[in-house]
DOLO-430992 format. One record per residue (C-alpha): residue in one letter; x, y, z. Coordinates in nm, 2 decimals, always signed. Layout:
<vextis>
   res       px       py       pz
     a        X        Y        Z
...
</vextis>
This chain:
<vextis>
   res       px       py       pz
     x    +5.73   +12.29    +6.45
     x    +5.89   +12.62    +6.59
     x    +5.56   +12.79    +6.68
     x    +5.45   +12.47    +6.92
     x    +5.86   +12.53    +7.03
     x    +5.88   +12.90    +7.11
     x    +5.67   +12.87    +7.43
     x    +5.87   +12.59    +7.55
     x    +6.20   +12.76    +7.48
     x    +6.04   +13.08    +7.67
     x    +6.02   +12.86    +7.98
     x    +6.32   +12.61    +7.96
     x    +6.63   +12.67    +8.13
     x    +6.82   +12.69    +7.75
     x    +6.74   +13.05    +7.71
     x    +6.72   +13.12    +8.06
     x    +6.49   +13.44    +8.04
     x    +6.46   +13.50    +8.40
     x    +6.86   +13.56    +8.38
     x    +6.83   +13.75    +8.07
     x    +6.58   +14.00    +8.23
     x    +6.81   +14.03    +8.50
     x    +7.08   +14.09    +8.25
     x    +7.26   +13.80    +8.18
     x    +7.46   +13.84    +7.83
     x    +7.34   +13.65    +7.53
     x    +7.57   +13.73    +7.26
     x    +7.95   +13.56    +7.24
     x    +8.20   +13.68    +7.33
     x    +8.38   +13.68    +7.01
     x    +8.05   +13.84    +6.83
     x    +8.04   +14.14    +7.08
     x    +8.46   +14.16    +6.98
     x    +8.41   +14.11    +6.62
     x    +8.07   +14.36    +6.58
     x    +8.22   +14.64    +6.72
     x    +8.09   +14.94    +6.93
     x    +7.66   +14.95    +6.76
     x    +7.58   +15.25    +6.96
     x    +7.41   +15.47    +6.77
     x    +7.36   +15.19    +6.45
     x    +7.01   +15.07    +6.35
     x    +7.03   +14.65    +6.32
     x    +6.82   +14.41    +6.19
     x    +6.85   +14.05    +6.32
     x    +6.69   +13.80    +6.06
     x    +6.55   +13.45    +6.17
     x    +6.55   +13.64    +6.54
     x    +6.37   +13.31    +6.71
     x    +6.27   +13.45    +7.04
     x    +6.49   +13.78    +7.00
     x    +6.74   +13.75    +7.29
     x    +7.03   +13.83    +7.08
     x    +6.81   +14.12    +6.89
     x    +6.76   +14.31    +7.22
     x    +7.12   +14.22    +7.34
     x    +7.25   +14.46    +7.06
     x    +6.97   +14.74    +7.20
     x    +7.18   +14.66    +7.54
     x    +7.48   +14.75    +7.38
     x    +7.34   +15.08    +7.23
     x    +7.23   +15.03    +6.91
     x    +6.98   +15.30    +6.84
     x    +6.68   +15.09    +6.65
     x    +6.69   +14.67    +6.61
     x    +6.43   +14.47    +6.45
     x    +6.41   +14.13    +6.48
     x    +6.23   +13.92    +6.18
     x    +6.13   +13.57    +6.22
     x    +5.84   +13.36    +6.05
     x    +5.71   +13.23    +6.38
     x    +5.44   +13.44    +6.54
     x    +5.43   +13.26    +6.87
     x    +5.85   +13.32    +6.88
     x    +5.77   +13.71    +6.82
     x    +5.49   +13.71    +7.05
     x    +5.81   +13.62    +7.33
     x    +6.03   +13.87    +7.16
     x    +5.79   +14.14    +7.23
     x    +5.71   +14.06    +7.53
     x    +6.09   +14.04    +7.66
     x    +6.17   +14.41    +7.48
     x    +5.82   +14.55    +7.70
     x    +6.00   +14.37    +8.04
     x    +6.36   +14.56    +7.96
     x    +6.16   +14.88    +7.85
     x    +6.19   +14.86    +7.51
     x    +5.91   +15.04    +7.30
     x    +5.89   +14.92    +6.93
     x    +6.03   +15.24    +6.82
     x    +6.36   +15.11    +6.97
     x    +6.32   +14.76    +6.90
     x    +6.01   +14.66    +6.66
     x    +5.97   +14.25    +6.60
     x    +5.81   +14.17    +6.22
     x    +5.68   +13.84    +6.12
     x    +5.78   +13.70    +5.78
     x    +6.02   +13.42    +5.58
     x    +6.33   +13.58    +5.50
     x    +6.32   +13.56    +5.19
     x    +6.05   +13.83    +5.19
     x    +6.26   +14.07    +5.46
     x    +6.29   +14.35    +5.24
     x    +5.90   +14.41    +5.16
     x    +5.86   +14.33    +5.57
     x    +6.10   +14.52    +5.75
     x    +6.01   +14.88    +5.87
     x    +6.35   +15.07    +5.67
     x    +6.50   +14.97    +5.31
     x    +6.85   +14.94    +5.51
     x    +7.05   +14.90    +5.85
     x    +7.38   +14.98    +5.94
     x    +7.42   +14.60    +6.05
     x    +7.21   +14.30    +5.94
     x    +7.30   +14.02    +6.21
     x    +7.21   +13.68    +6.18
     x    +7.35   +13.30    +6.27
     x    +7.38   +13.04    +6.49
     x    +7.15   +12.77    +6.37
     x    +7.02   +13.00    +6.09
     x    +7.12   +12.92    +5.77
     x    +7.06   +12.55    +5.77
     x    +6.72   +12.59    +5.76
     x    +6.74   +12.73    +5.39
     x    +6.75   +12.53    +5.05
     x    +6.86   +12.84    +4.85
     x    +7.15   +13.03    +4.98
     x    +7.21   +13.24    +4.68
     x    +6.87   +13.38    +4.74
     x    +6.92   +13.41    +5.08
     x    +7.26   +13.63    +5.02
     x    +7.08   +13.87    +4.80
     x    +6.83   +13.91    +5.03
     x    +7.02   +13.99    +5.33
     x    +7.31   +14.19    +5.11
     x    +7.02   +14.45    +4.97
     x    +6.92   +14.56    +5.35
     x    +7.28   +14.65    +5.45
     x    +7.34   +15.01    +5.38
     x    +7.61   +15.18    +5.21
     x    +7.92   +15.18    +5.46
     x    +7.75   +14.90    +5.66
     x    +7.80   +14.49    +5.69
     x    +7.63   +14.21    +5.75
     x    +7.76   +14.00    +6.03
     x    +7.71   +13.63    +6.02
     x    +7.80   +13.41    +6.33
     x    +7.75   +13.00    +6.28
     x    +7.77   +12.69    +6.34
     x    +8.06   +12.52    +6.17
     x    +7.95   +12.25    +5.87
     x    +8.22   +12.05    +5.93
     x    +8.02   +11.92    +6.25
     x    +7.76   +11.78    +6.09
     x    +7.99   +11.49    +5.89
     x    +8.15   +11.38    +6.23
     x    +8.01   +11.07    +6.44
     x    +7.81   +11.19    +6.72
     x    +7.95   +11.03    +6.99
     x    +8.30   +11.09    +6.94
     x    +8.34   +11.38    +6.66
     x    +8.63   +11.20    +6.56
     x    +8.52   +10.99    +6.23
     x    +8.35   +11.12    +5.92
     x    +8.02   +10.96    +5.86
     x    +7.84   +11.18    +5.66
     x    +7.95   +11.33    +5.28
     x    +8.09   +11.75    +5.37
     x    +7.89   +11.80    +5.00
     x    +7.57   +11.68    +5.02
     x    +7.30   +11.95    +4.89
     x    +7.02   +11.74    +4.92
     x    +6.73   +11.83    +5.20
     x    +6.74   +11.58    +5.53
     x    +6.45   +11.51    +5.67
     x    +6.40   +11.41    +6.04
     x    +6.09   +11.36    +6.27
     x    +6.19   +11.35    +6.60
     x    +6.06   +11.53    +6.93
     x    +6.18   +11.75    +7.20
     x    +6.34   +12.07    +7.11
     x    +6.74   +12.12    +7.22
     x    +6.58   +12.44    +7.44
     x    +6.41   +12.26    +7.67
     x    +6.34   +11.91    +7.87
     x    +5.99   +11.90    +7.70
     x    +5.96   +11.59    +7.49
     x    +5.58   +11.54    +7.45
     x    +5.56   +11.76    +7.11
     x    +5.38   +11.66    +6.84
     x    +5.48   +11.88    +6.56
     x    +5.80   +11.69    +6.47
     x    +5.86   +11.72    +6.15
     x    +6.19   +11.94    +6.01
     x    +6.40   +11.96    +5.69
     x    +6.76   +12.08    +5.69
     x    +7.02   +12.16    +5.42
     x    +7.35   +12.17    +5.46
     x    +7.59   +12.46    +5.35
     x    +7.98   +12.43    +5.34
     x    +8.17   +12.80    +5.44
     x    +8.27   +12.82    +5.09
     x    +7.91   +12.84    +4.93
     x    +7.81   +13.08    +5.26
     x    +8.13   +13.35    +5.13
     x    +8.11   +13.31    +4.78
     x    +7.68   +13.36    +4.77
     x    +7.76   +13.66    +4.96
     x    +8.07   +13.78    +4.73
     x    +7.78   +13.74    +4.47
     x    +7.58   +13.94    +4.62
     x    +7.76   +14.21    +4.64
     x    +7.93   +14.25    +4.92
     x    +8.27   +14.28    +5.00
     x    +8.41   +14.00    +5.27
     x    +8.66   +14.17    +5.53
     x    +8.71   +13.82    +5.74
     x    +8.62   +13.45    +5.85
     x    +8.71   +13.34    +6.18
     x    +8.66   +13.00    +6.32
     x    +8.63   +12.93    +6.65
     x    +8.71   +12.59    +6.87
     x    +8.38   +12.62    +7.07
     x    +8.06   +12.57    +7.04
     x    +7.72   +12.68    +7.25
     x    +7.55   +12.34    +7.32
     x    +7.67   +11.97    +7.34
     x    +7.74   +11.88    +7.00
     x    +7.91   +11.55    +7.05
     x    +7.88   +11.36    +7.34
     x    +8.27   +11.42    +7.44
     x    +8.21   +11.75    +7.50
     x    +8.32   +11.90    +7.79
     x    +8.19   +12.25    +7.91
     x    +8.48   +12.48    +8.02
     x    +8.44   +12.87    +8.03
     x    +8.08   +12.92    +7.90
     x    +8.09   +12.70    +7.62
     x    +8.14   +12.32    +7.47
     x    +8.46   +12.24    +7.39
     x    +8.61   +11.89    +7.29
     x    +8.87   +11.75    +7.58
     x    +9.15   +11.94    +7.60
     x    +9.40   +11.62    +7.53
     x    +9.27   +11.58    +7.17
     x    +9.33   +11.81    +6.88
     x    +9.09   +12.06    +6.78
     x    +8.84   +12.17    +6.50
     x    +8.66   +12.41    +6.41
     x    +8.32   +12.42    +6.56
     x    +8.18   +12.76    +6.51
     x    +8.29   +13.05    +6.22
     x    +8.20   +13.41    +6.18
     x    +8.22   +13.65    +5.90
     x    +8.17   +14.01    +5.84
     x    +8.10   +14.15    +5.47
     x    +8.05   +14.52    +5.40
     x    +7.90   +14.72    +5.13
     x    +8.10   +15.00    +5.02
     x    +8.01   +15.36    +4.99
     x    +7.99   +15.45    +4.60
     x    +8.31   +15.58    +4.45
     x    +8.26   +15.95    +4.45
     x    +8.33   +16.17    +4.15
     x    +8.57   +16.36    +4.15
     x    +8.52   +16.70    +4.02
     x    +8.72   +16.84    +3.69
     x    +8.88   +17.16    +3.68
     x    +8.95   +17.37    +3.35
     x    +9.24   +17.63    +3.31
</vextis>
């Protein structure tokens, strides 16, 4: 399904790669807040798609990013956009894997920042895995930096996003076959076929807490990046419900660091 979708999101207006060559920004405006100055930072983006928001970061000035993702066709456009902004694979390298295998794929055993989100994590059925995974390529002193879409969405009606239709705890996969991709106008695909899972914000913090790593915040945020709900309206970039009604989380972000190790200190005799 994503490899017949890369090349259509390469040339729909979703992604809009004409504007991001000319240097249109990808990332939110609450990630680029929340992430922090990179430059100088090595960063690896897991489940990159078509690696906009990898090579955004290399725009920013982080000093190395690579960008996994299990669809070849996806990397092939990922490459090809770092080569049009100038960016040789020492400064931004694209590998092809399932994330669950990043740390035997990816080119260093740890990055400063591992990046990943938006439309991400519903794709996997074990989140525990998934955390230990992503925890062991963070380096000492660095975090991973996680920026999603909000689960409570998915139980609201989707006309309205006002009534709850769908149970906030249900673990079990959902299947759909339906075509056309959200990127782009195309709806003649033939690979239709998906499977979801859906994970609430307190199995995300507490799989990564397992893992490891230390959680310094979660943010939610009242906006969203594509029409969710058929009430949205689109004010200042993004989707938004009507300003007259009152307001829900649509999108939440969360960074969690791994600490340096304690250092001895050293004993003195007298």
């Amino acid at each position: 399904m994503w490899d017949e979708r890369a090349p259509l999101h390469a040339a729909g207006g979703f992604y809009d790669l004409d504007g991001f060559r000319a240097g249109a920004e990808a990332l939110r405006h609450f990630e680029l807040a929340e992430v922090g100055d990179v430059t100088g930072r090595s960063l690896l983006h897991l489940q990159c798609h078509i690696g906009t928001d990898t090579l955004s970061w290399a725009r920013h000035g982080a000093a190395r990013v690579v960008g996994l993702d299990f669809s070849e066709p996806a990397l092939d456009v990922a490459r090809g956009l770092a080569a049009d902004l100038g960016f040789g694979p020492e400064r931004a390298a694209f590998v092809a894997s399932d994330v669950y295998d990043a740390a035997a794929a990816v080119p260093e055993p740890s990055y400063d920042i591992v990046y990943t989100g938006t439309g991400a994590l519903c794709w996997l059925p074990d989140l525990g895995r998934w955390a230990e995974t992503a925890a062991s390529l963070v380096a000492p002193g660095g975090f991973l930096y996680l920026s999603e879409f909000h689960p409570l969405t998915d139980v609201l009606d989707d006309e309205t996003g006002s009534r709850v239709v769908r149970d906030y705890f249900d673990r079990g996969a959902q299947e759909y076959d339906e075509p056309g991709t959200y990127g782009s106008e195309e709806t003649g695909t033939v690979n239709n076929r998906s499977v979801e899972w859906q994970h609430p914000v307190g199995e995300v913090v507490s799989a990564l807490a397992a893992a490891g790593l230390r959680i310094e915040f979660l943010h939610e945020h009242d906006v969203s990046l594509f029409r969710r709900f058929e009430s949205f309206e689109r004010r200042d970039g993004y989707y938004r419900f009507p300003a007259d009604r009152p307001r829900i989380p649509l999108m939440y972000s969360l960074r969690a660091r791994r600490d340096r190790p304690a250092q001895r200190g050293r004993s003195h005799s007298y």
